[in-house]
N, C-alpha and C positions, 0 to 999 in steps of 0.2 A: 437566329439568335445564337450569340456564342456558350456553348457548354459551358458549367460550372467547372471551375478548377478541382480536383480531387480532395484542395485543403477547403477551399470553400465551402464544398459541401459536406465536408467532414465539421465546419464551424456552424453551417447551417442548420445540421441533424442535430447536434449538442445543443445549439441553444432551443428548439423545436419540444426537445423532446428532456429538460431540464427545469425541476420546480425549485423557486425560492421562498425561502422564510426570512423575510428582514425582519430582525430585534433593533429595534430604535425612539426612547424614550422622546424625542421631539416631534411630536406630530408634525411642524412644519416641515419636515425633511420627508414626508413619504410622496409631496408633491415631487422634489425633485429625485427619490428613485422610480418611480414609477414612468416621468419623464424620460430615465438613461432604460430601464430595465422591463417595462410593462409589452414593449413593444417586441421584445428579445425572447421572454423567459414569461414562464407561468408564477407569477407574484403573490404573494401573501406579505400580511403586515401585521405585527402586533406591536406592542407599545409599553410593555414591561415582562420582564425575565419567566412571572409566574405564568401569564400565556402560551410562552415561548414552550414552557415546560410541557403544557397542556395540549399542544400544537405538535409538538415534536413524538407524543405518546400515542396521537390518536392518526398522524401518519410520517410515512417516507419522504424525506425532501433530499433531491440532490445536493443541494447547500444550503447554509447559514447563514446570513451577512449579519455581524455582529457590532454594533457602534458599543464604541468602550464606556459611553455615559452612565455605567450606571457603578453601584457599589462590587471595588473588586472580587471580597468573595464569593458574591452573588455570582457575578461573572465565571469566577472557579468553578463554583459545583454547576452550575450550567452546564459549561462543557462537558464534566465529567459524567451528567447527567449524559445530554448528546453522545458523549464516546461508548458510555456502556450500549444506549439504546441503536446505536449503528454506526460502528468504527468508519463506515467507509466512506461517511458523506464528507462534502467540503463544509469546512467552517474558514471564514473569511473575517479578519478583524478588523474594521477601521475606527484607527488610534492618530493620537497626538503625544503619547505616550514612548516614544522611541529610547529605542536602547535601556529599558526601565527593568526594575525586577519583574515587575506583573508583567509585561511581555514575554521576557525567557518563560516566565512560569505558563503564562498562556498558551505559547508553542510548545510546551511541554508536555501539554493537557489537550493536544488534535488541532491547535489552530494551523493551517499550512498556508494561508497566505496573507500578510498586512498590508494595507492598505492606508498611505500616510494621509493624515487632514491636514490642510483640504485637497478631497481629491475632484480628477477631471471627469467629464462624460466619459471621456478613449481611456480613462486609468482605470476606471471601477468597472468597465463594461469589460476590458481585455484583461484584466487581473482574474474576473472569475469565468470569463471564457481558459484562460489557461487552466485554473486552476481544477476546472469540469475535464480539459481534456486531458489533463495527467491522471485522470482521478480514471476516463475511460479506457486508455491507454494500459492503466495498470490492471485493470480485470481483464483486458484484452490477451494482452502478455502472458506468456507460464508463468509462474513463482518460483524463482529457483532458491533454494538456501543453499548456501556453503560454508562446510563447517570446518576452520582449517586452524592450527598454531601458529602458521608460516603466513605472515601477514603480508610479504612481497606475494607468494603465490593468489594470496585471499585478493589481491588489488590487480593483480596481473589477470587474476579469472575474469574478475568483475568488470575489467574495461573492456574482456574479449565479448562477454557475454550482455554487457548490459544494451546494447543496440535493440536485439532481437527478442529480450526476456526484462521481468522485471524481478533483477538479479537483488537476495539480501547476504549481507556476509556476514560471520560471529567467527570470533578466535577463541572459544571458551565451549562446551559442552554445556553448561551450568544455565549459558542463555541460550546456547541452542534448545535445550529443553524446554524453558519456559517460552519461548518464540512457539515452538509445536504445538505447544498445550492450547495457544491461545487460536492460534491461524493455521491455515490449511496451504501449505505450498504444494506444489505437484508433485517436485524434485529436490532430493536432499542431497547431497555431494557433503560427503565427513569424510576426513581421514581417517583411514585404517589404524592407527596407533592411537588414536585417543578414542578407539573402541575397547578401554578401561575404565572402571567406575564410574564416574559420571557420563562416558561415553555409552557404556552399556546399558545404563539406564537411560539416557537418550534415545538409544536404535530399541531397547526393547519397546518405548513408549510409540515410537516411529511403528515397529510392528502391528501392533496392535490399531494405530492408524491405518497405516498400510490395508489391511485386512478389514476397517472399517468403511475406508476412503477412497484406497486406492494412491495414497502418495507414494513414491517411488524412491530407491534408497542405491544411491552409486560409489562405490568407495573408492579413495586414490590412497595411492601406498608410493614408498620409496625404499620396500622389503617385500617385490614379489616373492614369497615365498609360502611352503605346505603349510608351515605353521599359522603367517596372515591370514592365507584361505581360511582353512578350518574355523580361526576364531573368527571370523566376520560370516562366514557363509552361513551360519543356525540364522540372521537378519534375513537371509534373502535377497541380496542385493542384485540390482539389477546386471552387474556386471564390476571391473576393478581398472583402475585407471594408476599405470604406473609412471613418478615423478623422474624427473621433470616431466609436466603435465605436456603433451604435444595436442595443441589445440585446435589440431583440424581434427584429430581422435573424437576426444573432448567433444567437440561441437558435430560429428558423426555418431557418437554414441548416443549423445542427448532426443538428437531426432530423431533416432533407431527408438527411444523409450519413448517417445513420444506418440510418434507414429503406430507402435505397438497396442500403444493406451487408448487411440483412437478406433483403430479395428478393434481391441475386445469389447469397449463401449456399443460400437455399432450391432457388431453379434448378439449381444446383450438385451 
């Protein structure tokens, strides 16, 4: 018999090892998920929002499959219910609702994939197989943030880096900060110059991560100079990246922190 292809069995282990919560006020629709999905996935079923609530507190579900039928702000705090109690799962919406306000506002509030009515068996089965393996892929990946002014560099990093990492970029201090506060990236990439006021209160919060976590702090400048060091180096940074960025450096320095971060873990 011939071997599983690598993606095969990367689709095989996902849906294996991946539970669902369908919310869907139509009992007669649990025939036909269970039809596309019992056979794929580990299923659960409830049949109004206040279950859902109750279901999602008492465990972990890799996703949500959410039917829009019910009252929209019910729908709202749902999600936001789901987001506080675990940012990372998949929530899945299937609407008839397209292009609508409650949509923006739904994707706003963690929904990451729609799914239009009426959908197919191959639509609703490969919509949350994608949407499982981007979701695997992303914890696979390092977290890199990049915190830059220079929004050509911020887009130039981000298409060198996003293959191999699961690259975030901010051109503001103000939301790099509140991005730290909230998530755990591995590696920070800030410019050296907007390590001022709200940049300084960003690296010092970074420090103190740093020293609780373990996330890693790399600076790039387009002013090597004693002055830059001095004021960036009280952060401890893992090293200074001078602009224009040369991104075989870049991507040599990145695994040098990497690899670093793996040998003290092991010692550890």
């Amino acid at each position: 018999m011939a071997s599983l292809s690598k993606e095969m069995r990367s689709k095989r282990d996902i849906k294996r090892t991946s539970s669902l919560l369908i919310v869907d006020k139509d009992m007669g629709n649990v025939g036909l998920y269970k039809s596309i999905l019992s056979m794929e996935y580990e299923t659960e079923y409830v049949f109004s929002l206040e279950e859902a609530h109750t279901k999602i507190n008492e465990k972990q579900y890799d996703a949500i499959i959410l039917d829009d039928d019910f009252n929209e702000g019910d729908i709202s705090s749902f999600l936001d219910d789901a987001k506080e109690k675990d940012n990372s799962q998949v929530v899945c919406l299937i609407t008839d609702k397209a292009n609508s306000e409650f949509l923006v506002g739904a994707l706003c509030k963690g929904v990451c994939r729609v799914i239009p009515k009426p959908f197919t068996r191959d639509g609703l089965s490969n919509a949350i197989y994608e949407a499982l393996k981007e979701k695997r892929q992303m914890f696979v990946k390092k977290h890199i943030l990049i915190v830059d002014n220079d929004l050509d560099n911020l887009k130039r990093m981000k298409n060198e880096l996003q293959e191999s990492y699961n690259v975030t970029i901010m051109n503001c201090c103000h939301t790099g900060l509140s991005f730290i506060q909230k998530f755990r990236p591995d590696l920070i990439i800030a410019d050296a110059s907007m390590a001022e006021s709200a940049g300084v209160e960003m690296c010092e919060r970074l420090e103190k991560k740093k020293q609780d976590s373990g996330i890693s702090l790399l600076f790039m400048t387009d002013e090597p100079n004693e002055e830059c060091v001095l004021r960036c180096a009280k952060f401890k940074p893992e090293g200074f990246l001078v602009k224009p960025i040369e991104m075989e450096q870049l991507l040599a320095d990145i695994e040098r922190i990497f690899l670093v971060e793996t040998y003290s873990k092991k010692r550890n």
